[in-house]
Structure formats: C-alpha cells, structure tokens
C-alpha positions in Angstrom: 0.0 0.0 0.0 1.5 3.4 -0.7 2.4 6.0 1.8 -0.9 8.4 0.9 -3.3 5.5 1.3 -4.7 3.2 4.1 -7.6 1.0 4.7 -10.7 3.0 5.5 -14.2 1.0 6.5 -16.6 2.2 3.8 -20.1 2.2 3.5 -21.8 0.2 0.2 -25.3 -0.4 1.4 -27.6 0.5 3.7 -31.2 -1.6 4.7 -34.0 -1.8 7.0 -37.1 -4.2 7.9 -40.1 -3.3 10.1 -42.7 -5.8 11.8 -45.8 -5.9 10.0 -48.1 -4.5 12.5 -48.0 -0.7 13.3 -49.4 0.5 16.7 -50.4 3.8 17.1 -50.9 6.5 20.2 -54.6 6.1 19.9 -54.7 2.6 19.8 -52.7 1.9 23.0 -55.2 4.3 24.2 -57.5 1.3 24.8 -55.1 -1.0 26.4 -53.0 1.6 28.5 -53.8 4.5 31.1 -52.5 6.6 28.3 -53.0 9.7 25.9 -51.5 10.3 22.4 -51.1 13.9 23.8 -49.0 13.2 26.4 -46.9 10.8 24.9 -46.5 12.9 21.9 -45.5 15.8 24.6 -43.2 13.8 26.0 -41.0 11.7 23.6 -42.4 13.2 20.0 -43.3 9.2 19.7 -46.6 8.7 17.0 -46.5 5.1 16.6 -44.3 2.3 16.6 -44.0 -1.3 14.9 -44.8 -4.8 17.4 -43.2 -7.9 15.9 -45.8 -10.7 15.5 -45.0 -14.1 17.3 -43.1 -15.4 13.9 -41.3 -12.3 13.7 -37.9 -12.5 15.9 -34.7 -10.3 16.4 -33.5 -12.4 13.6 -35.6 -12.8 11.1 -36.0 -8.6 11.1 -32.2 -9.0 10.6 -32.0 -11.1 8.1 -34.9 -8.9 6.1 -32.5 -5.3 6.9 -29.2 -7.5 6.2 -31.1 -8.5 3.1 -31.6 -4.9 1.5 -28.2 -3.8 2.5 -26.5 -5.9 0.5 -28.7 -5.2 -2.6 -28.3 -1.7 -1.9 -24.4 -2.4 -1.9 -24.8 -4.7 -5.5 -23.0 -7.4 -3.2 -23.9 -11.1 -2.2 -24.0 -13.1 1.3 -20.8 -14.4 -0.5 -19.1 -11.2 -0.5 -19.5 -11.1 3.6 -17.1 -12.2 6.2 -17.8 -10.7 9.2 -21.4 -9.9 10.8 -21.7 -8.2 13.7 -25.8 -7.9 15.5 -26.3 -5.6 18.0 -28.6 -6.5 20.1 -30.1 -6.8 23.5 -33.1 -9.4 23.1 -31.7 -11.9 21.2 -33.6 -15.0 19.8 -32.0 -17.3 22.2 -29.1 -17.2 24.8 -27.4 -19.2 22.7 -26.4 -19.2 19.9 -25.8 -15.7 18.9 -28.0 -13.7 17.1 -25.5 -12.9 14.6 -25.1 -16.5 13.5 -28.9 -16.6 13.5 -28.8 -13.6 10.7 -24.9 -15.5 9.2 -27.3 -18.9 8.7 -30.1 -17.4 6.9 -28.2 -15.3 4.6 -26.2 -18.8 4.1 -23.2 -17.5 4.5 -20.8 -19.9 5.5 -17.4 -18.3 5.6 -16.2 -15.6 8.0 -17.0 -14.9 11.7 -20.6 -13.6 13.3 -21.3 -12.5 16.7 -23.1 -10.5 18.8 -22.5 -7.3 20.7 -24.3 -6.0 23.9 -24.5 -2.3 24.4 -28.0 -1.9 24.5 -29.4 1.5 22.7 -25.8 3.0 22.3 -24.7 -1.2 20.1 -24.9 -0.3 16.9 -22.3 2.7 17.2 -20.5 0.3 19.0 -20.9 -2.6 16.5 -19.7 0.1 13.6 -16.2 1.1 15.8 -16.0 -3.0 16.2 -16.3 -4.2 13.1 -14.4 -1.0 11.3 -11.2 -2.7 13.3 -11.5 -6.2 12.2 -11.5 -4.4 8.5 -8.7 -2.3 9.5 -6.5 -5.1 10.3 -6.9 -6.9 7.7 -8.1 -10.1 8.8 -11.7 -9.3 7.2 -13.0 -7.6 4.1 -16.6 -6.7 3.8 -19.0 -6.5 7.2 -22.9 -7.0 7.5 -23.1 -4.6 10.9 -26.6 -4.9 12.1 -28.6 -3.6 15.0 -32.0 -6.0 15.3 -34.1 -5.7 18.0 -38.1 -7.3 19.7 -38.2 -4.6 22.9 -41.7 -5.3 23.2 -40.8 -8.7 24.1 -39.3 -7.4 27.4 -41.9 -4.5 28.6 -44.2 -4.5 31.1 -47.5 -3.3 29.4 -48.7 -2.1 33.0 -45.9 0.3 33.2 -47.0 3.3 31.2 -44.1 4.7 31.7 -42.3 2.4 30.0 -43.8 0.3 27.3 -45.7 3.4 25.3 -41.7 4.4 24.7 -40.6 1.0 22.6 -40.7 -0.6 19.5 -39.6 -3.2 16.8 -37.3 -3.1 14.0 -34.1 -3.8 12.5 -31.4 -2.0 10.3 -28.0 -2.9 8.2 -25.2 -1.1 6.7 -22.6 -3.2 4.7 -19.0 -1.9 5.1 -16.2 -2.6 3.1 -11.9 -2.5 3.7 -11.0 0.2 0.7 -8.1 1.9 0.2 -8.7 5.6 0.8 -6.4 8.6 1.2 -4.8 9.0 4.5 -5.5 12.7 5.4 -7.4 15.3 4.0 -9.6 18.4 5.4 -12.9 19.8 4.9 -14.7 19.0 1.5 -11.3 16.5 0.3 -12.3 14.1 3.9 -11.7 10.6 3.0 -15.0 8.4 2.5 -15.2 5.2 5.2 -15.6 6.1 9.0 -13.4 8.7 10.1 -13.5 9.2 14.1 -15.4 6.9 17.2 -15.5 7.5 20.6 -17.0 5.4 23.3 -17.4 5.4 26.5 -19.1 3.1 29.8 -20.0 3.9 33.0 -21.4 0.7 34.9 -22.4 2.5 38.1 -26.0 3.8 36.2 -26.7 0.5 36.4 -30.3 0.9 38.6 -31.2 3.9 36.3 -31.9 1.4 32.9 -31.7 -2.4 33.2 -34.0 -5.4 32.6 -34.7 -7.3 35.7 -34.5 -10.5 35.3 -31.5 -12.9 33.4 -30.3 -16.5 33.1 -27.9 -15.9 36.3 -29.7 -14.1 38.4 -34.1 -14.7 38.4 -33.6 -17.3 35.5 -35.6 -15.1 33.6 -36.1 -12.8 31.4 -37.6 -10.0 32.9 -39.0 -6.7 32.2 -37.2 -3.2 31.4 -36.9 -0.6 34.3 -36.3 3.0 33.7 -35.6 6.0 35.8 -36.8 8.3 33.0 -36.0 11.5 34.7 -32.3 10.3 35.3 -31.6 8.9 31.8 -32.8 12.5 30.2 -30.5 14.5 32.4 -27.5 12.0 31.9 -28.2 11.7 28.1 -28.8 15.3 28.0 -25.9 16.3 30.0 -22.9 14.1 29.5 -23.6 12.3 25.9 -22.1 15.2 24.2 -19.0 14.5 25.2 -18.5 11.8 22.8 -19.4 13.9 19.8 -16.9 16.6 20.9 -14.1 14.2 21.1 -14.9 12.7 17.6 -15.2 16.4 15.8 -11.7 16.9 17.3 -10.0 13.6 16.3 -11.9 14.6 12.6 -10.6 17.9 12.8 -14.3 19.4 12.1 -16.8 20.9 13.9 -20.4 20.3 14.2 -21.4 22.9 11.5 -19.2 20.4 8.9 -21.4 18.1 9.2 -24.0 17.4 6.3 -26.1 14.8 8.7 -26.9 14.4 12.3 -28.2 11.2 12.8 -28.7 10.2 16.5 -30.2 7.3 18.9 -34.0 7.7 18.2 -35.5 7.6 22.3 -36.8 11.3 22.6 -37.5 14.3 20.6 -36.3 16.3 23.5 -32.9 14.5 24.0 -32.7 14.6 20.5 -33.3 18.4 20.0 -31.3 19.2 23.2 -27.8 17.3 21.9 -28.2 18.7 18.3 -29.0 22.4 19.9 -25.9 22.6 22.5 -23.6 22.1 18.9 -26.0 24.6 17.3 -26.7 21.8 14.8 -30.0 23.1 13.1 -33.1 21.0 12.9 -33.2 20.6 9.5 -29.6 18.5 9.4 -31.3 16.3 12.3 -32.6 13.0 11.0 -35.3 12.0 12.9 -37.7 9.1 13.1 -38.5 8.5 16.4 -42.0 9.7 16.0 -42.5 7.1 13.4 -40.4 4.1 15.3 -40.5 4.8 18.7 -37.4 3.8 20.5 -35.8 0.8 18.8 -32.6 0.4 20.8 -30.2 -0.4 19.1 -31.9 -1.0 15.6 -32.7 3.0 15.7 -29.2 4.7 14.1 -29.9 2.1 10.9 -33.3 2.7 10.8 -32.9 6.4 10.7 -30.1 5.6 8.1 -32.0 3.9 5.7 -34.8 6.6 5.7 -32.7 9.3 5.1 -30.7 7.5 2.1 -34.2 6.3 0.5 -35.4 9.5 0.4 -32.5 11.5 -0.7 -31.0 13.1 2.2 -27.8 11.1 2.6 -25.7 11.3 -0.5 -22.4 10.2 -1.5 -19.9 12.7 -0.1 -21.9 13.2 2.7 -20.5 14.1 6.3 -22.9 12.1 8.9 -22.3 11.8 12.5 -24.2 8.7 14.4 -24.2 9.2 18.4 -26.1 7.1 20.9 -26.5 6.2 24.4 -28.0 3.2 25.8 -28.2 1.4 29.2 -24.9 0.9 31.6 -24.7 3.5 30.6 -22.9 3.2 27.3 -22.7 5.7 25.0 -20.9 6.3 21.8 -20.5 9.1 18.6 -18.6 8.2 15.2 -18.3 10.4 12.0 -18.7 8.8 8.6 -17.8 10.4 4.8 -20.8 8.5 2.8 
C-alpha cells in the first residue's frame, strides 16, 4: 500500500425491515392509562411497529441485512464478518448474529453478537471497522436488530408506550482511501469513534430478570428523569471528542443522525452544537425507540429519500443502558 493511502471501512449499502403490525398513540389508548397527547409531549413518539409471534430479532435482521447488500450490489458471499447488535436476542445461545450469518447462508467468516443496548450499533460500527482495519476481514454486514416489546411491562406506562420493533444494516467494506485530507477532500469510510461506559447507572436502565440471576427474562426498568438528564448532559462528550480527532466541527457536518429515544434528547444534543433541525434526521415519532436497531433505521430513511448522498459528512451518536454511549463520523 503506498504511503498516501490506508484501509478506510466504507459504507456500500444500507437496509431496514419493520414488523408488520404498526401500533399507534390512539390505539394503545385502549389497552394503556394513556394519551396520544401526552406521549407525543413527551417523547415526539406517534406510533411504533410490534413484531408478530413469527417475527424474531433475527428474522428482522436477516430482512434489513437482506436490502443492505442489494443496496451495496454485493452477495452473502461477498461477507465475512457480521456483527448484530442486540439486546433481546432469539435465544441465549447461539448468537444472534449467526442466526442472521445462517439465513443469509453465509458460511465463511466470523458472526457475533455485541451487547450495548441502545448506544450497540455505534459500537458494533467502531468493532467491526477494526477487524476491517486489520486486515483479517473484508466486507461486514453490521446490524442492529431488535423485539423490545418482548421485554416490557404493558402495566408500566411509563415504559412500554416508549418501545418498539425493527431492524437496520449497513454493509461496510476495507478500501483503500487517502490518509488525510480536510474539509470538503475528507476521506469516504468512517473517520473518528469514541465510546465510552460507565457501569455505576446500572439501577437507572436495566431489565430485571437474566439467566444468572431470576432465571428469567424479565421486564425493562427505567428512571426516566435520570436517563434524560445523563443523556442530555454528559452524551455530548463523545461527539466533541470525535469532531476533534476529525478535525471538524459540528457545523461540517451534512447529517446528524442520533439514537431515536426522545425528541427532546434529540433536540437538546443537536442544539448545544448549534446543529439546526433541519440537518437532524429524525424518526423516532415514526419508530419509537428501537434500541439499538434506531441509528440504521434512521439511516436507511434518510438514504431512501435522498438526504444522505455520497460525499456526505454524517455523525451517528447514541447512548444506551450501563450507561454506554458512543459518537462516530462517517464520509458516505
């Protein structure tokens, strides 16, 4: 390789799947003590998708995965690494991710999964973009998959008006890309990550239940008030650090593409980087929260419709239970 170029982890393809059903505000009026008005206060959440009893973490992922590579002109043939973030997988074991690896038929190549709830698929995008860095893998199916609803407590209004299903894909591919460059002449592939974890939020978002502790699976339990004013006040930290590895700043960026939980988080990160709205991608009114499958989602919306281009400067930033949380800045 010459001295001007190195491996960059570029993205060819981006896809999505939703369950069939769509819930709306009005019709969990009837099952939950509930309003559309004050969820739509709230969280900006409209509706959301509920997976059906044949539809599972993995067989959304395999749908998404499937697109992706379309989108990308490539086969299950050309893949040899997946990585599924997730955090309700199918079964305990076996991974999700081999799940997903099995249905594509892909037989070559590695597959797991990766556990960091809301903020995994920025962290399955740093992972995978170092296997591809190194060498030892060339093209990667990252996915973030996800069946909240299986894990809520529908007495908990709090709770399980927030959630929903879905899954999303990009495909990234090992290309040789220029080194360095500044402003409009930034390399394509992903640029800058940061992540971070902080294990003593612990009581503030967990499920609680698990195979080592209740032998179950449990429900999800949120201190709402305390994840808003963590997510609202520390996240940003994460993006700061990965403008300054980039050597940009926020008002470089063509696309703002956060963690889809709450249109309030969502306005308050973009607005202390005085990103304006109309850079934000944002689908949590149409999704609801779909942990880790939300950064995809919102991905493959915006490049269906037009938004996300080629050339494109996009920053992805999430944070999820732990508390994890996570930024990275892609050239499309």
């Amino acid at each position: 390789m010459s001295g001007d170029l190195r491996l960059r982890a570029v993205v060819k393809g981006v896809g999505s799947a939703l369950p069939k059903r769509c819930v709306t505000n009005k019709e969990l009026e009837s099952t939950v003590d509930t309003s559309d008005e004050w969820i739509v206060q709230r969280t900006g959440i409209k509706q959301r998708y509920i997976a059906a009893d044949d539809e599972t973490t993995s067989t959304l992922g395999i749908a998404a995965a499937r697109v992706a590579l379309e989108r990308a002109g490539l086969t299950p043939d050309d893949i040899d690494l997946v990585v599924c973030a997730t955090s309700t997988p199918d079964y305990t074991f076996p991974s999700t991710a081999t799940m997903i690896q099995a249905g594509l038929g892909i037989t070559r190549g590695v597959a797991f999964d990766l556990q960091a709830v809301c903020a995994g698929f920025v962290f399955a995008v740093s992972t995978a973009e170092k296997f591809l860095l190194s060498g030892s893998h060339k093209r990667a199916l990252v996915i973030g998959a996800e069946t909240f609803s299986r894990i809520l407590d529908w007495e908990d209004r709090t709770t399980c008006v927030l959630f929903g299903d879905g899954a999303g894909a990009i495909v990234l591919e090992a290309q040789e890309q220029p080194d360095q460059g500044q402003g409009d002449n930034l390399p394509r592939g992903i640029l800058a990550s940061c992540l971070r974890s902080d294990g003593k939020h612990r009581a503030k978002l967990y499920v609680d239940g698990g195979p080592s502790t209740t032998k179950t699976v449990g429900f999800l339990r949120m201190e709402g008030k305390e994840v808003f004013k963590f997510a609202v006040g520390q996240v940003t930290d994460v993006m700061a650090e990965t403008f300054a590895a980039c050597g940009i700043t926020a008002q470089d960026l063509d696309w703002f593409v956060p963690h889809q939980a709450n249109r309030r988080i969502i306005d308050a990160s973009a607005q202390k980087f005085g990103i304006p709205p109309e850079k934000v991608v944002t689908t949590v009114q149409d999704h609801g929260n779909t942990s880790a499958a939300s950064i995809p989602l919102a991905l493959a919306v915006a490049c269906d419709d037009g938004r996300i281009k080629p050339g494109d400067l996009v920053m992805i930033e999430a944070i999820g239970g732990g508390f994890t949380w996570g930024a990275a800045i892609i050239r499309w």
